[in-house]
C-alpha positions, 0 to 999 in steps of 0.5 A: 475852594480850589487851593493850591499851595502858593509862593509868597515872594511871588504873590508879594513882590511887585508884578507891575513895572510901570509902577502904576499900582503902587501910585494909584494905592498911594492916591487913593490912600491919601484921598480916603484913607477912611475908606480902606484902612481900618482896624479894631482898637485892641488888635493894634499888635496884631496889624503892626505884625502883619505890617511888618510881615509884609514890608520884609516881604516888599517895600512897594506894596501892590496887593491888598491885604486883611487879618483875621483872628487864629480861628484856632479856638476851638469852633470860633469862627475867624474875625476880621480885625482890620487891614489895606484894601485899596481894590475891593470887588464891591465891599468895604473893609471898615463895614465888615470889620470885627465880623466873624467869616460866617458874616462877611461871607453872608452876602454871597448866596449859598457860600455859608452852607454850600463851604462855610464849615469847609473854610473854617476847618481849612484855616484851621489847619493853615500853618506858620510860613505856609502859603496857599492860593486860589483865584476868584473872578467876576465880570465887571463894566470897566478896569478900575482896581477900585471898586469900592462901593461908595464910589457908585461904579456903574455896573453890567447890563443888558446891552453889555458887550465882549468889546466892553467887558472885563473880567476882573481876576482876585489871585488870593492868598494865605498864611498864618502869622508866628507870633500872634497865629493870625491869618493873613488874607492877601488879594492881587486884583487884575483885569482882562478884557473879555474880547480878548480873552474870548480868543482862547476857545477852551477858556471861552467855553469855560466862561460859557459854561460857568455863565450858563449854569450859575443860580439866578442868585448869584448871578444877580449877586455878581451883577451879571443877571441882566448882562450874561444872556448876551455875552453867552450869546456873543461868547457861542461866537467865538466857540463855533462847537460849544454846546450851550442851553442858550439860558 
């Protein structure tokens, strides 16, 4: 899963000093507030919670954030019960609300089996005031934040370029709640443009590797099926050495 322990004033206190987050979360949230503020009716208490959990944290808010139940009721799997998340990578909060981890995972080949039972056991384990990191990535057509899906975002394709390619970064984060033990999910949306990152040799033969050897399955599920056969191709460019299979 690559957890590491984390900093919570670090992941939450503002990183952007332009500001230009902030407004843009405002914007979209009094545009289509529907679209990424949900929660279920009787878990009103435990998002007013979580609300104030982080307002103490940060006045300007840049994260997105979801709550899940404890998971500590013996092999319950955590719900979602509702949050903010203005800068999906392609999923809605409202859709996947009141699903157990086990479903809002579902899409994801493989996930479920290959660390389903490995998340479950780890948050259990989570405890009050802890706090844990990891990054997820993707590749993605432009540097939006807002990737929701009934924005109808055009994605990767064949003719996808370095020069117009971003990698689209999730720093995710973790801690448990005091008072009603829930777990809080925060996600730190970024992007960086691929040419550029290419320019690092050993993280561009990093990208090649990941490319070169990820299940069709995934790669399709990422929206990359049709794109990494070049990329790989323009990355070898960049690392005179690497050593790929060429897909």
């Amino acid at each position: 899963m690559g957890l590491r322990r984390g900093n919570i004033a670090a992941f939450w206190h503002p990183q952007d000093g332009s500001g230009q987050m902030v407004k843009e979360r405002q914007r979209w949230l009094e545009k289509d507030r529907q679209h990424y503020v949900a929660e279920l009716a009787e878990a009103a208490p435990i998002l007013q919670e979580a609300r104030a959990w982080v307002q103490k944290i940060t006045t300007q808010c840049e994260p997105d954030w979801a709550v899940l139940s404890s998971g500590l009721e013996g092999d319950v799997d955590p719900v979602l019960l509702g949050g903010e998340v203005v800068f999906p990578s392609g999923w809605s909060l409202p859709a996947k609300l009141g699903q157990p981890l086990e479903s809002v995972h579902g899409p994801v080949p493989g996930l479920q089996t290959a660390l389903g039972k490995s998340i479950s056991a780890f948050l259990r384990r989570v405890e009050v005031g802890s706090a844990w990191e990891r990054e997820n990535w993707g590749l993605g057509a432009d540097a939006e934040l807002n990737h929701h899906p009934s924005r109808l975002l055009p994605g990767l394709t064949a003719r996808a370029s370095l020069a117009d390619t971003w990698i689209r970064l999730e720093r995710q984060f973790l801690t448990r709640l005091p008072v009603f033990k829930t777990i809080l999910f925060g996600i730190r949306v970024s992007h960086h443009r691929l040419e550029e990152v290419a320019r690092l040799p050993r993280i561009a033969a990093g990208i090649i590797r990941a490319l070169e050897t990820m299940p069709d399955a995934v790669a399709e599920y990422k929206g990359l099926l049709e794109a990494r056969v070049g990329l790989v191709q323009e990355l070898q460019l960049t690392v005179p050495d690497a050593s790929g299979s060429g897909l």
